[in-house]
N, C-alpha and C positions, 0 to 999 in steps of 0.2 A: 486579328493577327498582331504580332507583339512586333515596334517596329525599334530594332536594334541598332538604327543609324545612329551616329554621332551627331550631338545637336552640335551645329553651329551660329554662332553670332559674328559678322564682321563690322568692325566700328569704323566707319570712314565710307563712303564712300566714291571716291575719286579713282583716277587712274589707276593703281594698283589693286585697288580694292577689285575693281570689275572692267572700268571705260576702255584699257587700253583692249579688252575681249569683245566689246561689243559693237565694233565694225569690222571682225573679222567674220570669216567661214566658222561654225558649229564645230565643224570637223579639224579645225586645227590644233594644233597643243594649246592650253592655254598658256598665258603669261600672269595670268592674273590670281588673287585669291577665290571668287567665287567664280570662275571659271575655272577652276581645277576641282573646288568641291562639287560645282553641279554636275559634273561627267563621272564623278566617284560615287556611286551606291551606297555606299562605305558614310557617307554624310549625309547630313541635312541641313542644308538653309535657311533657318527658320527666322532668325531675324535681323534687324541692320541700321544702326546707327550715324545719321551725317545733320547737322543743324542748317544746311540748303535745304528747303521741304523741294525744289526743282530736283537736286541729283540725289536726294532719297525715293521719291515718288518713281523717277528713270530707272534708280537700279532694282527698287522691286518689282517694275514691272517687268524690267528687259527677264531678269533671273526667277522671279518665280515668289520673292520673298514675299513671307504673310504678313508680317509684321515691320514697322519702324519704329523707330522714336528718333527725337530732336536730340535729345542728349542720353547717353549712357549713363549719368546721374538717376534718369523717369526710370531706369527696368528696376533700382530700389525697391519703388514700390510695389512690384508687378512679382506673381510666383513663376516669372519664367526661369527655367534652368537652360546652363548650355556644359558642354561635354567641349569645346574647342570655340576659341574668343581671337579670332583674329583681328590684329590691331593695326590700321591701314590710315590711319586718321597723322595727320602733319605732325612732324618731331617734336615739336613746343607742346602737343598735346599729350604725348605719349605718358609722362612722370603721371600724369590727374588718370587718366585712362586705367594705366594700370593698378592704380591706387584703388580705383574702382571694380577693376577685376576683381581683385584681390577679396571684396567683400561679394560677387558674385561667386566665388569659389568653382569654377569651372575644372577639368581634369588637366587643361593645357591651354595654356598664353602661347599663342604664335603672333607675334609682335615683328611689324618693318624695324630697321635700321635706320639710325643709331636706337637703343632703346629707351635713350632719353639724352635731351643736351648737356645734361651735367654728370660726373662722376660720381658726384656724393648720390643724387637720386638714382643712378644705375646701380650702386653698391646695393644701396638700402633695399631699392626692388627686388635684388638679384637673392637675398639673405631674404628678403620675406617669403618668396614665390618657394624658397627651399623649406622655411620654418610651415612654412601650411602646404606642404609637401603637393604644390603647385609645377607641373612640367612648364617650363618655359623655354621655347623656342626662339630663335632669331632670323629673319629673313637674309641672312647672307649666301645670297644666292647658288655663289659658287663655290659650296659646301654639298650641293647636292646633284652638281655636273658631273655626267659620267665622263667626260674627257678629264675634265679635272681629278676626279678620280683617282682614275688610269695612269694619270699622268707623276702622280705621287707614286704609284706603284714601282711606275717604271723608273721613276729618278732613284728609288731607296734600291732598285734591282741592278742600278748602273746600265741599265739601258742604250743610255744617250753617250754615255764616258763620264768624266766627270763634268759638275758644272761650274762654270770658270767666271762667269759672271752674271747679273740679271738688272734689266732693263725693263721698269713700268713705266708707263703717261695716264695721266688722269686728268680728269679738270672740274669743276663745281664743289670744290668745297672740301677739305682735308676727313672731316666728318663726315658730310653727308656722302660722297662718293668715296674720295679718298680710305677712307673703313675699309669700303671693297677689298683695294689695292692690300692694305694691312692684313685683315685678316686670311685673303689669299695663300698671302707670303708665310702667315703663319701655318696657314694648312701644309703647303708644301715644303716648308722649308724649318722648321720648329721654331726656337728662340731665334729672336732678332733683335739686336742695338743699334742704336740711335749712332752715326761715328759725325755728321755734320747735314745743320739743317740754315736752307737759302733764306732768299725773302720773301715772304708772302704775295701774293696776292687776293683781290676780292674782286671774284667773276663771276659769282652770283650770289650765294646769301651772305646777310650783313652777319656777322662775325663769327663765321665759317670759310676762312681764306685760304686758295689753293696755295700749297707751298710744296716745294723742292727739297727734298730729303735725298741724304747717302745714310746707307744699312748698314747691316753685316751681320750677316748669320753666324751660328756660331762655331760653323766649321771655316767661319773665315770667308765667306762668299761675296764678296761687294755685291751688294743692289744699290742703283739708282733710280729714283722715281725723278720721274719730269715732269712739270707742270703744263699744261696744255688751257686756252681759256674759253671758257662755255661761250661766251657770246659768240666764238665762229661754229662751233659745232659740236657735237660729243664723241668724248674720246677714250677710252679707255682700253687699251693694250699691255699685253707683254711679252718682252722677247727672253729668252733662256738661253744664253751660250752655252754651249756645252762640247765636251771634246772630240765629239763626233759628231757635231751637227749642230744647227740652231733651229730652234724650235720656236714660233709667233703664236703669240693668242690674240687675234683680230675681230674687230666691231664686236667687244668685249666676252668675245667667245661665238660668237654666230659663225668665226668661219675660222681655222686655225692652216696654217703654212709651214711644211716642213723642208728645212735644207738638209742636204749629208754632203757629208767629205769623200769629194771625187780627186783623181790626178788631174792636173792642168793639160789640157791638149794644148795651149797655146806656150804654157813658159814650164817647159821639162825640170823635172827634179821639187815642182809645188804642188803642194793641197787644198785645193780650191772650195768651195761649196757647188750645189748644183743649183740649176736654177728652182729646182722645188718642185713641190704640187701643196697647190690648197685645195682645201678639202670644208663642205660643211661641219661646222660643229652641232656638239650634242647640247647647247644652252638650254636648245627650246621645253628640253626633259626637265626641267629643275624646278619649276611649279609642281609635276604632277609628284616626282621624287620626292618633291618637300612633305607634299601631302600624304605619300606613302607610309616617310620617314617617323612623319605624326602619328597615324594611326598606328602603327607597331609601336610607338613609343608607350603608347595612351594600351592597348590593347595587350601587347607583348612584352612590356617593359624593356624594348628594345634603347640601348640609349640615343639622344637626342645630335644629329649630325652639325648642329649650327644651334650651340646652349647660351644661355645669361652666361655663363663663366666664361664664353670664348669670348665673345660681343664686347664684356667687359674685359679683358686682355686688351682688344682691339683698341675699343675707347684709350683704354689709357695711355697706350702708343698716341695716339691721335692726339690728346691734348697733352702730353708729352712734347711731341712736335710743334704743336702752337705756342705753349708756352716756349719754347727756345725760339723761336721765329719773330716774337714780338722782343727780343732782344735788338733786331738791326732797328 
């Protein structure tokens, strides 16, 4: 029997790649990348790249994988092919990673975020992966939320009324987190300018510093992003004033809080908000979506919901911002 799955390889394997999957329930969504490909048919896990032989030996045996190797440099010599190369492995790695993709010739690069530390090697990767007609993907998660979604929907349908202001918090890193917040704002909101940026801080990686930015879209919309700092906890929300209600994106989409505009029973002639209802979100979907999104990309030439060309937008917001930050 002729087996039609999508070969995969994932390079890295730490947290994302698999560990955050492997003390849950079978049956829960995953969150992870070969916990989304092993519940899809649609795939195959065929082999998996980390230079700990401890958390290569765990995640082949937790997942099933036949194969390892120390470094993604050894499959060179090896006639393995793969059909989807997920790239899980730490950001400082990613620019060598992909370099090496590039000569495994796979159908599709699904690469974490950022897709590399620098702009010149994000450029270059981004114009390569297109020259040798390479799909490349980006893990920005919430490119693949169905609330987020919906929520674009409803903002271009006027929905909500209009919206009058917007209010992010982040914290760990203007790059490594911070991107999120970026690229978000660009899904829902299109172009964005830089109008003033605060002072830095460094709450956890060394020269990736949370910093405080004011936006503005280009129908005039002030955003603020606040800076929040990883060493108390992790934070990432957003709020959306809008003229008929404010709408919360909470424990960074896991559960979302809607207000509307009621009359005041206590102060006659005002318009108050209500106290709300939250509600779960739909985050948990956005591994399996992401995986979907691949395979019709790969299969259907369907296009790519989170590409090199948005990831690199996002970047360059990103050290846009730092570079002016390092100005105080």
């Amino acid at each position: 029997m002729i087996d039609n799955r999508l070969k995969v390889l994932v390079v890295g394997c730490g947290n994302i790649a698999g560990v955050f999957d492997q003390n849950r329930n079978r049956n829960d969504l995953p969150y992870t990348h070969a916990g989304a490909y092993s519940r899809d048919e649609r795939f195959n896990l065929i082999a998996c790249v980390d230079p700990n032989d401890d958390a290569r030996t765990s995640f082949m045996s937790f997942w099933g994988v036949p194969e390892g190797f120390c470094r993604i440099d050894d499959i060179l010599d090896t006639d393995c092919q793969f059909d989807i190369i997920s790239i899980c492995s730490p950001s400082n790695y990613h620019a060598h990673d992909l370099n090496i993709c590039l000569r495994l010739k796979p159908k599709l690069i699904f690469c974490e975020k950022p897709l590399t530390t620098l702009i010149a090697d994000t450029e270059r990767l981004v114009e390569a992966c297109r020259d040798s007609k390479i799909l490349l993907g980006v893990n920005y998660s919430r490119r693949f939320d169905p609330d987020i979604l919906r929520l674009k929907s409803d903002i271009q349908a006027g929905k909500w009324g209009e919206l009058r202001s917007v209010v992010g918090s982040y914290n760990k890193g203007i790059l490594n987190n911070g991107s999120h917040m970026i690229d978000l704002l660009y899904l829902l909101l299109g172009p964005i300018k830089i109008v003033k940026v605060g002072k830095s801080i460094e709450d956890f990686f060394q020269n990736d510093p949370t910093i405080p930015v004011w936006l503005e879209s280009d129908k005039g919309t002030p955003i603020f992003l606040t800076s929040a700092h990883a060493a108390d906890y992790a934070f990432f929300e957003l709020q959306l004033i809008f003229s008929q209600g404010v709408l919360t994106m909470e424990n960074g989409g896991l559960f979302w809080r809607e207000r509307r505009v009621i009359e005041s029973d206590t102060f006659k002639g005002y318009r108050v908000l209500n106290e709300g209802d939250r509600r779960e979100g739909e985050y948990a979907y956005t591994m399996i979506k992401a995986i979907d999104n691949i395979y019709d990309a790969v299969t259907n030439k369907n296009l790519l919901l989170s590409s090199g060309d948005s990831a690199l937008l996002t970047q360059k917001m990103c050290e846009e911002i730092k570079q002016i930050s390092m100005e105080y």
